[in-house]
Each structure stands twice: as C-alpha cells, then as structure tokens.
N, C-alpha and C positions, 0 to 999 in steps of 0.2 A: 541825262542829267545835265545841270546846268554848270556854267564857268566857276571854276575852285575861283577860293576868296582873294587869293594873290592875283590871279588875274583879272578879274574884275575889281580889287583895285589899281592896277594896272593900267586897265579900259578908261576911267574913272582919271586917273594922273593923265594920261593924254591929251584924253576932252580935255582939263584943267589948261594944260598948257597951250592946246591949239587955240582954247579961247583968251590966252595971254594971260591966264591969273597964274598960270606955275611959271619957273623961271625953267630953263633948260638945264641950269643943272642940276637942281632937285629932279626932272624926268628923268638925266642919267642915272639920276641915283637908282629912281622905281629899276629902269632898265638894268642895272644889274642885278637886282633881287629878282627878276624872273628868268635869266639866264639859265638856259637847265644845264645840270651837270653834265659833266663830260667824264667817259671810263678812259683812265688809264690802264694800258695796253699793257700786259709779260710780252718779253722779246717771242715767247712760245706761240700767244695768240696774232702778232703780228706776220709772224712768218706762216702758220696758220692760214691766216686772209689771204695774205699773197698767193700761198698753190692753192688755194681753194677757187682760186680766183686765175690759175695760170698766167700767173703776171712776175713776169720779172723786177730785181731788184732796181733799174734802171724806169720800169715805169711805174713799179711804187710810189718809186722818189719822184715823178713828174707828177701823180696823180696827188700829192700830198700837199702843196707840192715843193720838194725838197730835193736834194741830190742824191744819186743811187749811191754813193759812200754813205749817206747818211739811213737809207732804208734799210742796207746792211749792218751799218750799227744799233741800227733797233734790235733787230735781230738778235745782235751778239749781246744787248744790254751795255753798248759801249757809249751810249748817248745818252745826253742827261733828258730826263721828262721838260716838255715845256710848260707841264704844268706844276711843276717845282719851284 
C-alpha cells in the first residue's frame, strides 16, 4: 500500500519549501506533525531492557545518553519523564 495521507502531505510540504514557495517555518511546523510518538517507559520496563540486555546501570546511562545515577533513577521512578 501506498504512503498514509500525513505523509504524503509531508512529501508535498518539502517539495514546497525546497522549491522556495514554503517558508521554513511553516516546514517545522509539517515536521512536527509527523513526529511519531514516543512510549514512556514504567521504571519496571526499563530495568526490564537493561538485564535483558545485560547491561549495566553505568552503560544504560551512556547508551541514553545520560548518567548511571540517572539510569538508576528511572529504575526507582525517582526521575521525572522528559517527556512531561
């Protein structure tokens, strides 16, 4: 099947701009309507990934990337969402 309708107008706002009729910020705009969502995590599923993954909490936090205090605080649910 072919490209959902968001994306194709998407495609569509592009061309526009590449050929100088769209301004660049009406493109950010398209640009973040196609942003796909992102799951937030339970501190249960992220510790989860970690041993599933035998990964300590030191490279958690590099592969995120963030601090191993802070991979452990997902964990504990002691860090606030960045997506809050």
């Amino acid at each position: 099947m072919g490209k959902g309708i968001l994306e194709a107008v998407h495609d569509t706002a592009r061309g526009l701009a590449k050929a100088g009729v769209m301004n660049a910020v009406t493109l950010r705009e398209f640009d973040a309507l196609c942003l796909p969502t992102i799951h937030a995590y339970t501190c249960d599923e992220i510790r989860a990934i970690r041993l599933r993954n035998k990964a300590s909490q030191v490279k958690t936090g590099r592969g995120a990337p963030a601090r191993h205090s802070h991979a452990g605080a997902w964990e504990r649910e002691a860090w606030p969402s960045a997506l809050n």
